[in-house]
N, C-alpha and C positions, 0 to 999 in steps of 0.2 A: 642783580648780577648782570656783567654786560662783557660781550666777548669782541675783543678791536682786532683788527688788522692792522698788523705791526711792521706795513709799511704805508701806508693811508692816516692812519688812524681812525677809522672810520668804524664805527658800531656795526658789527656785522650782525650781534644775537643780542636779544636780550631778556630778560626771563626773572620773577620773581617768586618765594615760597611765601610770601609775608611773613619771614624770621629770618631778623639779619644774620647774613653769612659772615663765617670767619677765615674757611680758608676753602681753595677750590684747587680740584688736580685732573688734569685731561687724563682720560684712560689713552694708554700710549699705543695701544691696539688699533682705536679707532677716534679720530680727534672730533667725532659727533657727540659723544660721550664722555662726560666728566663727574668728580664726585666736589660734594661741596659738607662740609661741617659747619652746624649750625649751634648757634646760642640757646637754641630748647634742648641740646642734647640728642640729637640726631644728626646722623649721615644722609645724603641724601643723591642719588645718582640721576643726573638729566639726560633726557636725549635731545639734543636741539633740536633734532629733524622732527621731531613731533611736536618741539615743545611743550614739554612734560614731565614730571619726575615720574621712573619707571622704576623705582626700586626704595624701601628705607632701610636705613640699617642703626634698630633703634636699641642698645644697649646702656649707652652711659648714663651716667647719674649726673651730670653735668657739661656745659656748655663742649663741642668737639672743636678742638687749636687746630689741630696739624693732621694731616694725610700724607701718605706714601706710601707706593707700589713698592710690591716687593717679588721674587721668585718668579721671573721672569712676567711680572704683570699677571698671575694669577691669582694672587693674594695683595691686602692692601692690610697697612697699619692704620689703626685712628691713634691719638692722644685726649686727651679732656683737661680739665679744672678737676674730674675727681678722683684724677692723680692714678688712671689706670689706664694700660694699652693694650688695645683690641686688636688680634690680627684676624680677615676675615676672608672669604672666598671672594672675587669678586662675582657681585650677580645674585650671592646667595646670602639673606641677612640672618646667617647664623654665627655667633664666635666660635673661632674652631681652635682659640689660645688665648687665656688672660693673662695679665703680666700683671700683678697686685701683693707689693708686700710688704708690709708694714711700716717698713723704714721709705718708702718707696715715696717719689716729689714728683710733680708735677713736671710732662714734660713738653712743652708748650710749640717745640721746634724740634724735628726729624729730619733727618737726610741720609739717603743710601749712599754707602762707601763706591767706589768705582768700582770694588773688584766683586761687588757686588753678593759678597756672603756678610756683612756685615751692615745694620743700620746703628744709626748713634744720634742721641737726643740731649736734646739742651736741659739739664734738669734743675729745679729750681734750688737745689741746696749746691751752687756755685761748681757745677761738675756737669761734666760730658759724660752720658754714657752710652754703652755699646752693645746690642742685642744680634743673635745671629737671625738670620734672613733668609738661609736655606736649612738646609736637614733635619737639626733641632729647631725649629725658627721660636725666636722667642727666649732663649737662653740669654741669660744676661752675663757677659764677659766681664769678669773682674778684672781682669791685666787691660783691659783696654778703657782704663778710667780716668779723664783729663781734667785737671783742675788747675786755683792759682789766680784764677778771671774772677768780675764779679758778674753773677747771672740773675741771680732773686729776684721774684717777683717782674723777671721783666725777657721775653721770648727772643733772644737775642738768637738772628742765623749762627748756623755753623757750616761747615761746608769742609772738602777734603779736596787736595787738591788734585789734576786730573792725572798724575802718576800714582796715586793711593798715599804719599808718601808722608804729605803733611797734614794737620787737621787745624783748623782756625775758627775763631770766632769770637764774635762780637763782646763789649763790654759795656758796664752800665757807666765807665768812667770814661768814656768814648776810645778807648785800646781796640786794636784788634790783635789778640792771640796767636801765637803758635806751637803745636807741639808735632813730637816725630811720632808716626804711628805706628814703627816696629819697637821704639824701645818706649814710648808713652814720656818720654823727657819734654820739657820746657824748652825751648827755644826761641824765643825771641817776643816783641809785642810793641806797637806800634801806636803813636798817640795820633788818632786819623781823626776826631774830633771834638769839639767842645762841650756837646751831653753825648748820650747814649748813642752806641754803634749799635743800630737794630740791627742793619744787612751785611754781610758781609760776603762775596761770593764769588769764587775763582773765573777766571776765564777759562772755556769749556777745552784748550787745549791748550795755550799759554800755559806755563806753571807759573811764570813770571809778573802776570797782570792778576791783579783781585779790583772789583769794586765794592766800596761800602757807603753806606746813606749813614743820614742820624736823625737826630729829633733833632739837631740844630740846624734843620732848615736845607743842608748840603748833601748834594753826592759828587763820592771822589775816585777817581781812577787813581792804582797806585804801580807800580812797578817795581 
């Protein structure tokens, strides 16, 4: 793992578990601390300043994709490979909500909505779906189910854009999507490259600009 300065480029941390990582998320509290999902099936939380992992959070049955804070940075989601999502206290490696149900897919890629009662995950049976984030957290929204893309077998971003209004994301036919996210309608979709759209991901206050990468080697500003 290695932490740059992103305007240097310069290695400012760097730090290993001996188990390659798959994804990493700064605690938004304190930018000395972040968590990271590993290929054994564990969470794992660093503190730089000590360089050290200070915490595990060992539930899944397989390898951990994706992290997201949630409820104002009190709680955090994991995802896995065994197709189940954890919501957990941060700090504390108990689950305090499973998300596990029979028909249920792997969901490889998460991201919090803007208006921040809802997250939505890239699921591998070709659909976006959408869990609440405060009250109930963990409830899976049936009205807010996006499909139409193809997603299978491959963690393509999603992302919403920064009015709440739109939801987009990547395809394994190099598209990138759009849907409305008050009525869940289709709206539009975008041939941005020649293989797979992995990234896709609005400008933090533009509605207007998204950037997305691919496996074919590019990334593109779009307007």
């Amino acid at each position: 793992l290695k932490i740059f300065d992103t305007e240097s480029g310069k290695v400012r941390w760097r730090g290993t578990s001996g188990v390659l990582p798959f994804n990493a998320k700064f605690y938004p509290e304190n930018e000395s601390e972040f968590l990271c999902g590993q290929k054994n099936k564990i969470a794992v939380q660093w503190d730089t300043r000590s360089n050290r992992i200070v915490q595990r959070y060992d539930e899944h049955l397989s390898a951990v994709n994706d992290i997201l804070f949630i409820d104002n940075n009190r709680r955090f989601v994991t995802t896995s490979d065994d197709k189940k999502i954890f919501i957990w206290d941060y700090g504390t490696p108990v689950v305090i909500k499973h998300i596990s149900e029979p028909q249920q897919h792997s969901t490889p890629f998460i991201t919090l909505h803007p208006n921040k009662k809802w997250f939505l995950g890239q699921s591998m049976d070709n659909k976006i779906v959408s869990y609440s984030a405060i009250n109930k957290i963990g409830r899976l929204n049936m009205k807010k189910q996006f499909s139409g893309h193809l997603s299978a077998a491959h963690a393509c971003q999603v992302d919403v854009s920064p009015d709440g209004g739109l939801v987009m994301s990547g395809d394994i036919m190099g598209f990138v999507y759009f849907w409305d996210w008050k009525n869940v309608k289709f709206v539009n979709k975008i041939q941005c490259h020649k293989k797979v759209t992995m990234g896709a991901a609005w400008h933090p206050t533009q509605n207007s600009l998204i950037a997305t990468c691919s496996w074919d080697a590019t990334i593109a500003l779009w307007n």
